[in-house]
C-alpha positions in Angstrom: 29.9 12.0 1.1 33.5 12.3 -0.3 33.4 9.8 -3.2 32.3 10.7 -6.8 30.5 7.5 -7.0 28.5 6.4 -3.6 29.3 3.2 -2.2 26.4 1.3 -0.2 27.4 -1.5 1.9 24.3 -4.2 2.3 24.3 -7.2 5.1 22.7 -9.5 3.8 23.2 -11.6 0.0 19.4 -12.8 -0.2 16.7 -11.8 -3.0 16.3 -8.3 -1.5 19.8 -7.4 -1.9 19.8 -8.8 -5.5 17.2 -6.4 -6.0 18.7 -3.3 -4.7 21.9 -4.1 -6.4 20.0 -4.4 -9.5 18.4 -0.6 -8.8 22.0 0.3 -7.5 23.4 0.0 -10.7 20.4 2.3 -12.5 21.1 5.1 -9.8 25.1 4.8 -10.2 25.8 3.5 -7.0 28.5 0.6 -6.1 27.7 -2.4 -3.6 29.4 -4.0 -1.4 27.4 -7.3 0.4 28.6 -9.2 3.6 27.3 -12.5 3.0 28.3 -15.8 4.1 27.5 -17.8 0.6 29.0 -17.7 -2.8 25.7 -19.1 -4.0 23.6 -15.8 -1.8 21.3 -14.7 -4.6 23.4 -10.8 -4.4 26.7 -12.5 -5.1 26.7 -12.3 -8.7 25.5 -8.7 -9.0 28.0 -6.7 -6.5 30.3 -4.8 -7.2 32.4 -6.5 -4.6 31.2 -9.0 -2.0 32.4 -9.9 1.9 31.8 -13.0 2.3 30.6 -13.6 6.0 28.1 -14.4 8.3 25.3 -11.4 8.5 26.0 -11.1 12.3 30.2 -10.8 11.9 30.9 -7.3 13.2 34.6 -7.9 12.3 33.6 -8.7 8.6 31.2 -5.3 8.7 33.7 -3.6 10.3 36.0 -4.2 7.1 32.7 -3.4 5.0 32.2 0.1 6.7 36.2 0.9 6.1 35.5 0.1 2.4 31.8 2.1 1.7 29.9 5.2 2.5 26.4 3.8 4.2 25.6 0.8 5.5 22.1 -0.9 5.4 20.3 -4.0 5.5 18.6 -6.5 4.0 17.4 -8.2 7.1 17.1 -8.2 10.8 19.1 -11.2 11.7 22.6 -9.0 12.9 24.0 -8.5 16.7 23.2 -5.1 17.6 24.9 -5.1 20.8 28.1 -6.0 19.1 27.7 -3.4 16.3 27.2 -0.6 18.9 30.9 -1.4 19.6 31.8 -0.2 16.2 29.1 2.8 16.0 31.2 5.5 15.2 31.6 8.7 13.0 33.1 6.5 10.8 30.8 4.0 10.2 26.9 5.4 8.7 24.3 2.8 9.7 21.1 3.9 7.4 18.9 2.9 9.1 20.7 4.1 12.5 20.6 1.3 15.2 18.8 3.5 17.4 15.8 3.1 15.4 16.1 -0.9 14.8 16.8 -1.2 18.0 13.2 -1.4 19.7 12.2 -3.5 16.6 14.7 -6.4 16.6 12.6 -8.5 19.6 9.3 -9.1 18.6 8.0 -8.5 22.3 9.9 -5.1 22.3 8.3 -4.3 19.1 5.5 -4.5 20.5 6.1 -2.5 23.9 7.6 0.2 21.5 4.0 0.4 19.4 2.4 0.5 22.6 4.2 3.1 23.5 3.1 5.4 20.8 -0.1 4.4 21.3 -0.3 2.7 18.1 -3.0 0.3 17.9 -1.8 -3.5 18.5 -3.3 -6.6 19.5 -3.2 -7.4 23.3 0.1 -9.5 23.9 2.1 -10.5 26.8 5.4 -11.9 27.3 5.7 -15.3 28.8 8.8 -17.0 30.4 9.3 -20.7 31.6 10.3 -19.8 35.2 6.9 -17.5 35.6 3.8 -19.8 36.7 1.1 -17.5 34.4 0.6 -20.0 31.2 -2.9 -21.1 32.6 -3.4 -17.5 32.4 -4.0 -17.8 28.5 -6.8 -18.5 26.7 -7.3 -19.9 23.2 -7.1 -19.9 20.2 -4.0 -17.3 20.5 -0.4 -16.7 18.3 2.9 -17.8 20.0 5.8 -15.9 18.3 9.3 -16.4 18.6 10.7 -13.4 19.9 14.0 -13.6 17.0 14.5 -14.6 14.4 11.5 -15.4 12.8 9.9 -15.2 9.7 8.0 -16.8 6.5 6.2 -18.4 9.2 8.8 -19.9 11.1 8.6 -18.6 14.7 4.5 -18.0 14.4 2.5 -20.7 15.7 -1.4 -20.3 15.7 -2.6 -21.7 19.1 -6.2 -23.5 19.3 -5.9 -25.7 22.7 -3.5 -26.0 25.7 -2.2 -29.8 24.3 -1.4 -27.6 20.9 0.5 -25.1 23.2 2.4 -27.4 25.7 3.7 -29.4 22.8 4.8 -26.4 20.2 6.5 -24.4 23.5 8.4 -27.8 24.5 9.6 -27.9 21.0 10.9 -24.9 20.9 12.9 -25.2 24.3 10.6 -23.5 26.5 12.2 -19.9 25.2 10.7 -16.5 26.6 7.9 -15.7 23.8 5.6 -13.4 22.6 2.3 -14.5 23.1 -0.6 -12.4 21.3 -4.4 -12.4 21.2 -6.0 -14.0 17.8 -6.9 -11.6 15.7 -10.4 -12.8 13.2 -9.1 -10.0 10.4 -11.0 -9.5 7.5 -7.9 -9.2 5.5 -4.3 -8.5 6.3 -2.7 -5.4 4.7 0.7 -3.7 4.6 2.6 -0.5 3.6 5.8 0.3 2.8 6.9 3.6 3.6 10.3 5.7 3.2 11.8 8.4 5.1 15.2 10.4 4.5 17.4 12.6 6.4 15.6 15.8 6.3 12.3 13.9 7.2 10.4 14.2 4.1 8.1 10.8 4.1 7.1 8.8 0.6 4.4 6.1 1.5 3.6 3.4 -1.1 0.0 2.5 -1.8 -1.9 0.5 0.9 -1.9 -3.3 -0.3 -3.6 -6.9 0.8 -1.5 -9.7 1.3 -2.8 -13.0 1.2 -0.9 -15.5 3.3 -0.7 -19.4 3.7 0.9 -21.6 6.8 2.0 -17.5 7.2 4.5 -17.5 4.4 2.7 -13.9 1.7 1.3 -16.3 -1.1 0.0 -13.0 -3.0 -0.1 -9.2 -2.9 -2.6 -6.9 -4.3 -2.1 -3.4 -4.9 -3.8 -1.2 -4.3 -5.7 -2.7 -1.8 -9.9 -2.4 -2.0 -10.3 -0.6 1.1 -12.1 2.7 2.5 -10.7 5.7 2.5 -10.8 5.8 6.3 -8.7 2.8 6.4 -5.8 3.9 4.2 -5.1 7.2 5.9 -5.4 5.4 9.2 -2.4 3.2 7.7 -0.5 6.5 6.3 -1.0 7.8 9.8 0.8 4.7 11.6 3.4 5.2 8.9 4.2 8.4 9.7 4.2 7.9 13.3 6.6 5.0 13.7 9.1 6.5 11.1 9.3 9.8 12.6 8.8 8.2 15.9 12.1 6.3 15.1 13.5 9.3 13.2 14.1 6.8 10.2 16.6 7.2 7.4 15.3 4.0 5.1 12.8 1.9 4.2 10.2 -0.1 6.2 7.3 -2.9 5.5 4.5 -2.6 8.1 2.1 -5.6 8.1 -1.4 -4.5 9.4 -4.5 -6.6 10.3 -7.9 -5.0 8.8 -10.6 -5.8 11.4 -14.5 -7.0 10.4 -15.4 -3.7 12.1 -12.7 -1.3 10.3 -9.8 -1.3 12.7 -6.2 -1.2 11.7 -4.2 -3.2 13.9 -0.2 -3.2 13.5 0.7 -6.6 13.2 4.7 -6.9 13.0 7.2 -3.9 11.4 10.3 -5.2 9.1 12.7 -2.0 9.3 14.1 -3.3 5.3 12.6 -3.6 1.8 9.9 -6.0 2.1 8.1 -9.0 0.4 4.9 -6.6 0.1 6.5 -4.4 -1.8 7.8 -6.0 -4.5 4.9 -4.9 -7.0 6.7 -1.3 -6.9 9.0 -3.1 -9.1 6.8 -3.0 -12.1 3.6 -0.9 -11.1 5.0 2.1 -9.4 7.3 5.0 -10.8 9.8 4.2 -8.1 10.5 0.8 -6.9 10.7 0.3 -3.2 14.3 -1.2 -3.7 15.6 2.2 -5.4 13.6 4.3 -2.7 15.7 2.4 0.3 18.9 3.7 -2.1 17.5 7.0 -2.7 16.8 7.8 1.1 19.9 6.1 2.6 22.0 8.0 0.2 20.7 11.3 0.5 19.2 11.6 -2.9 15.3 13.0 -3.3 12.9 10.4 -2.5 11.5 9.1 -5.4 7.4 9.4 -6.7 5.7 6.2 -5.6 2.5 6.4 -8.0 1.6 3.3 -10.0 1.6 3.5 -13.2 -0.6 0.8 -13.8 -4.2 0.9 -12.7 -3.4 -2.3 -10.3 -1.4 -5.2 -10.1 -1.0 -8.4 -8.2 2.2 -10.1 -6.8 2.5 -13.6 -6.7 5.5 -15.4 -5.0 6.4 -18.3 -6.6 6.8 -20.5 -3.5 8.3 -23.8 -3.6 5.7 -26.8 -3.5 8.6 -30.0 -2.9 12.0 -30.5 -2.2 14.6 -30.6 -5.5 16.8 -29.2 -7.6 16.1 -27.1 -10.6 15.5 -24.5 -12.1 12.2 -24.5 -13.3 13.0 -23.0 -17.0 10.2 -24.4 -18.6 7.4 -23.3 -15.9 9.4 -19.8 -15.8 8.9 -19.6 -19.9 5.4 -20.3 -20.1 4.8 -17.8 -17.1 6.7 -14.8 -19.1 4.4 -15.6 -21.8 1.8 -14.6 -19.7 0.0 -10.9 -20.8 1.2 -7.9 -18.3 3.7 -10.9 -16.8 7.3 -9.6 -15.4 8.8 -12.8 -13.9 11.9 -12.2 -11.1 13.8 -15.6 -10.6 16.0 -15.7 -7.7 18.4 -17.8 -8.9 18.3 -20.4 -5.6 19.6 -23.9 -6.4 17.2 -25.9 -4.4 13.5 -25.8 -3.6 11.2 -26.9 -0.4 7.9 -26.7 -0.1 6.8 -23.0 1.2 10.4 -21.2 -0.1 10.4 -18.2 -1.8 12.1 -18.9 -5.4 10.9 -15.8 -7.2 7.9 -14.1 -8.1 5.6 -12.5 -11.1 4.2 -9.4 -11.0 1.1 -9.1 -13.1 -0.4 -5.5 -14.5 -3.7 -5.0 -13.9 -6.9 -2.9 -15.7 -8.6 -3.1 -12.4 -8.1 -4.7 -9.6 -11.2 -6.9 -9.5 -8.6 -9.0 -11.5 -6.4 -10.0 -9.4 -7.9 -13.1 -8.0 -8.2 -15.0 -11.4 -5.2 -13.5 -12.5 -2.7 -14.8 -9.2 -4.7 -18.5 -9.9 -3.7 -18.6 -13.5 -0.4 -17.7 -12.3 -0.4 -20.6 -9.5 -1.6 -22.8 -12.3 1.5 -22.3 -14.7 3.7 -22.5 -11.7 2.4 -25.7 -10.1 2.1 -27.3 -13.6 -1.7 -27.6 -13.2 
């Protein structure tokens, strides 16, 4: 690239570009964010910021005149309109070939299906097709965009449950999916740069509630069978996708051993935030490193284990919860992120604490002491 100091364009203003401008700035690189808030958590760190709607190709056409690569902190953009400006002027990391089959949740899954990655049984079901008796319970309903900290995902137990949630919605086309009765959700984050060299974090749980992570646990207590069955999907759907980036890959663990993918986020990811603290390279500087063709960074822990708690929002206000946030970074092994949103409701992510671990046995009463401080308990 031509410039002495790489510029890295980000859509997206949220927590996860706050964090990558933070590592930005300890690799050297410059930022530029399109985001449509002055408030977006991003603003303040940025070199310079855009300020637009995620999904305004005119506003990233101006950000690819004014930066090297281009990536993203979420999926929420119009690829079709982007295409338009995919030139040899304009570097999307990842390329929108590869986020392409990933955007739609149903296509998603075709895609994994495809590559005969193991996925739960799911179908795709339209208003003007006569197959909903076709379904049996309990089952997931997803919305096919769009969705995410549970919004879109809708845990189905009877037909009344199901008529009423699909009328809701507006009778969209959705993706309708088998229950899975997991053991224990996991995920992995896993990079991949331009010469194909792969880095995979360690295999972690994710505990989740109303489907919004409440806690991650790294590394996970699994077999070894079960974590090279994860590297292996890794590997596969980033070279698969010939990657250049950063993706989170949530995974169900089945009673009787079986990985299933569960859903694929082609950006840094809420499951990876522990590599903040706990691992020799953060997650957030290995998105950087890959999409900017420097080596891929070691993603050892350098603590025996840790746990990741999000610090989710339990009513609806204002404020900054200094006093909570002081009493948690007096907590031993506590590193407390804050991401500086002005107002809470119950179930949004405000921040989170990453806790370092002797062994990961921990992690349960640790996270709970955590919750404690946080809740005011």
């Amino acid at each position: 690239m031509s410039k002495s100091k790489q510029i890295v364009g980000i859509i997206g203003g949220g927590q996860l570009a706050w964090m990558m401008a933070q590592e930005a700035q300890k690799l050297q690189l410059q930022t530029i964010i399109q985001t449509p808030n002055s408030d977006d958590p991003a603003v303040g760190l940025a070199d310079e910021v855009i300020f637009a709607d995620v999904a305004d190709v005119a506003a990233t056409q101006e950000l690819a005149q004014r930066c090297d690569v281009i990536t993203f902190e979420n999926e929420f953009v119009d690829l079709v309109e982007l295409e338009k400006i995919n030139n040899s002027n304009v570097l999307f990391r990842p390329r929108l070939s590869a986020l392409k089959p990933l955007l739609d949740k149903y296509e998603q899954r075709c895609y994994l299906d495809n590559l005969t990655l193991p996925v739960p049984h799911f179908s795709k079901l339209e208003k003007t097709e006569n197959d909903s008796n076709l379904i049996t319970f309990p089952c997931v309903m997803k919305a096919r965009r769009h969705g995410y900290d549970g919004q879109g995902t809708v845990i189905l137990h009877d037909r009344t449950q199901f008529e009423e949630t699909w009328k809701r919605w507006g009778y969209p086309s959705v993706l309708m999916e088998e229950f899975i009765p997991f053991e224990r959700e996991l995920a992995v984050m896993a990079a991949r740069n331009r010469q194909g060299e792969i880095a995979i974090y360690p295999i972690v749980e994710t505990q989740q509630e109303n489907q919004v992570c409440r806690r991650v646990v790294a590394p996970a207590a699994v077999s070894e069978d079960v974590v090279k069955d994860c590297q292996a999907i890794a590997r596969s759907l980033l070279s698969n996708l010939d990657v250049i980036g950063l993706f989170g890959i949530e995974l169900f663990l089945t009673p009787d051993g079986r990985v299933l993918v569960n859903e694929i986020a082609p950006r840094t990811h809420n499951s990876g935030h522990f590599s903040l603290d706990a691992c020799e390279t953060s997650q957030f500087a290995q998105i950087l490193r890959a999409v900017c063709d420097l080596p891929l960074g070691s993603t050892t822990m350098t603590s025996p284990a840790a746990v990741m708690v999000n610090l989710l929002g339990f009513e609806t206000a204002e404020s900054d919860y200094q006093q909570r946030r002081d009493r948690l970074g007096g907590f031993p092994k506590a590193h407390v992120y804050w991401y500086g949103k002005r107002q809470s409701r119950p179930g949004r992510k405000l921040g989170h604490v990453t806790v370092l671990l002797d062994q990961v046995e921990e992690a349960g009463q640790v996270a709970a002491a955590i919750e404690a401080i946080w809740r005011g308990e």
